[in-house]
N, C-alpha and C positions, 0 to 999 in steps of 0.2 A: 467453776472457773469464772472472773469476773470480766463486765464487760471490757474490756480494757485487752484482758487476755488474752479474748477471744479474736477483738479486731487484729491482733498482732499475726495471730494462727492467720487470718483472713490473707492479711497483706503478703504473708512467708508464702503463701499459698499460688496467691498470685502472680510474682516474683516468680517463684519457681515454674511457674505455667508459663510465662512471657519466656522465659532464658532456655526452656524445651520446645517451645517451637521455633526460638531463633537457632538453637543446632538444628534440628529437625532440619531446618529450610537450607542451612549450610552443607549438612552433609547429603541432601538431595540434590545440591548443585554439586559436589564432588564428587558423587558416584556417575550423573550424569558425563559433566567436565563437556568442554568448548566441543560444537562439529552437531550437535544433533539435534538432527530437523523435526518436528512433528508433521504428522503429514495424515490426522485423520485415522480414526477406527481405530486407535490403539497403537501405529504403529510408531516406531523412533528411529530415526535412521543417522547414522554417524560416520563422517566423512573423513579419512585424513590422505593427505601426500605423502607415498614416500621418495623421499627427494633422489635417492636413489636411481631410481627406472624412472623416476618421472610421470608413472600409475598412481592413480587415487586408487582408493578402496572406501565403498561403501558397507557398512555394517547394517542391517536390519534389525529390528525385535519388536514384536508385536505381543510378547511377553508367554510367550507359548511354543516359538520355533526363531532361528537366529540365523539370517543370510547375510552372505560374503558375496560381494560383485567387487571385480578390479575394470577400469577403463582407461580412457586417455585424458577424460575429462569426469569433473566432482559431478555435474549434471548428466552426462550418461552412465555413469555410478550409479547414482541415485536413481536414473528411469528405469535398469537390470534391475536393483531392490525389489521396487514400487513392482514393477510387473512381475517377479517371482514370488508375490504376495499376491496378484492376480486382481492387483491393481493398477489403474489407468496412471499410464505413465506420460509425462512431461519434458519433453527435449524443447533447446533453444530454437526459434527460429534463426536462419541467417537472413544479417543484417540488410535492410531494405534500400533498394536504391539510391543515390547518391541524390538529395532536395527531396527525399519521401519519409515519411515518419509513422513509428505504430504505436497507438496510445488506444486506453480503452475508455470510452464515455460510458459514467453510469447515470441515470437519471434518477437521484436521492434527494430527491425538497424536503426541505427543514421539518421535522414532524412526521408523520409516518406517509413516507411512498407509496402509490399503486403498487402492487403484484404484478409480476410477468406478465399476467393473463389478464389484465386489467382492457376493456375495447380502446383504452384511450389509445393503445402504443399498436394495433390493430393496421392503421397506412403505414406505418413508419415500419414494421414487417414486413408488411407486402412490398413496397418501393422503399427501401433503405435506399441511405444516401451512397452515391458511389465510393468503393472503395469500404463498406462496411458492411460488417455482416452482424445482426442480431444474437442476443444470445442472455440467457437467466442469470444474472450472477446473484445468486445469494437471496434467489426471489427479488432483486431489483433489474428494471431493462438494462440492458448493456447496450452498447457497439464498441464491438472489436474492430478497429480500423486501420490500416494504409492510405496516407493523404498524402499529397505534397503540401511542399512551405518551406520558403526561404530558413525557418528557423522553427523546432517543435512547435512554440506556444503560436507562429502565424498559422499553422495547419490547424492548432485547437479550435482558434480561436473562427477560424475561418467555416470550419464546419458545425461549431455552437450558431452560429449568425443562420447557415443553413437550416440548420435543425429546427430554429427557436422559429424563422424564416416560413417554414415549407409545411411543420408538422406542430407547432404552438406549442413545444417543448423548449423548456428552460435543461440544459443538462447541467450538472452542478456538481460532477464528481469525476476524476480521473482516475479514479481506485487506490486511493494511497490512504493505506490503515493506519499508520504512524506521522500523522502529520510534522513532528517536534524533531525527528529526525532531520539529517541532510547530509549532503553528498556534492560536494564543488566540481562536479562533470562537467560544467560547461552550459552550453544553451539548449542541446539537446537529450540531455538524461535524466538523471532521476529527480537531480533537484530540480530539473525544469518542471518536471511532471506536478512535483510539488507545490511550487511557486505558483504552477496554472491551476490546481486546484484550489489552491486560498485564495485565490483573483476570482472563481467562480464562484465558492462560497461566496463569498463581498459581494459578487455581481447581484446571485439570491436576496440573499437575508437584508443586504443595504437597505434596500426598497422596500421589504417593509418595518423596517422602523423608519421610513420618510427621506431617507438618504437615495436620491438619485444618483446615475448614472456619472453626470459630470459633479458631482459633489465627493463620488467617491475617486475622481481621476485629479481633482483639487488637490484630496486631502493625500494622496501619494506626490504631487508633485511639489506642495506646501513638507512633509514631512521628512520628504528624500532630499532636500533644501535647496538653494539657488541654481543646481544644474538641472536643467530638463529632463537629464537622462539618468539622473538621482546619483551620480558620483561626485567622490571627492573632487579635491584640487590636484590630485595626480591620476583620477581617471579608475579609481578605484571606491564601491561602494563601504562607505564607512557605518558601523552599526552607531 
């Protein structure tokens, strides 16, 4: 067979490699189909309503035995699942006081973080700041916290100052894995959550490529344009 040939066998080859893992990947999203959580060790868990009664129903599989929970809600669905697998289950908190806020600081500097155990985070255990409580997320420090604030990001913002303040921690993460995401909830949800975390990034990383503090509150008030408070001419922020 001559060269020529063979490249062609090559290319047909590959073609048909490319077009079997692009089904591959479609009918693995179709057998899945919308509702199902991963949640660790194998397990898969799938939610729907029926609109009916107004009960969700959680499905479990951990690809070995398959559980059914009904409730009133998709999150205690899912905590029946999780705990008839004899795992640690997860319920909402109700919602905190009216001027209180819960958000969680993780302390992740650019490049690789201390560990939990690391003595730096050693006072800031012992005497955490009020209103939080310590905790491992993921081998990095955490605080899980309850603060007050006129508005989520003045509570963030108001206990980074303490922290950075009292225990020489910069914190620079509010636990949001999908930054590119968003969510228009307003001043106190997810997207604020969001929003405070890209401002803490900036806070970090500005400073060491040489960009200060008020260099980086310039360049928001220079880009957000003639209004101080970064809105249009009807009072609404324009991309």
């Amino acid at each position: 067979m001559s060269e020529a040939a063979l490249e062609g066998c090559r290319a047909a080859a590959r073609a048909w490699e490319f077009e079997l893992a692009w089904k591959l990947c479609w009918l693995e999203k179709g057998l899945a189909g919308p509702g199902w959580r991963r949640s660790g060790m194998g397990l898969q868990v799938r939610v729907e309503l029926h609109e009916a009664s107004g009960l969700w129903t959680a499905v479990g599989d951990d690809g070995k035995r398959r559980v059914r929970e009904t409730a009133e809600t998709a999150d205690e669905a899912t905590a029946l699942v999780h705990e008839a697998f004899g795992l640690k289950a997860w319920r909402p908190q109700p919602p905190p006081p009216p001027g209180w806020h819960r958000f969680t600081l993780v302390h992740s500097p650019v490049g690789r973080a201390p560990g939990y155990a690391d003595p730096c985070y050693d006072v800031i255990k012992a005497r955490p700041p009020r209103g939080c409580v310590p905790e491992d997320l993921g081998g990095c420090f955490a605080l899980r916290c309850e603060r007050p604030g006129a508005r989520l990001l003045d509570a963030v913002g108001e206990l980074c100052g303490e922290v950075r303040t009292g225990y020489g921690l910069l914190m620079t993460d509010l636990g949001i894995e999908r930054l590119w995401e968003w969510a228009s909830d307003g001043t106190d949800g997810w997207g604020a959550e969001i929003v405070g975390q890209l401002l803490l990034m900036a806070a970090e990383r500005g400073p060491r490529l040489g960009y200060g503090v008020d260099d980086l509150v310039r360049f928001l008030r220079t880009a957000a344009g003639s209004c101080r408070d970064g809105s249009g001419p009807a009072g609404v922020l324009r991309p």
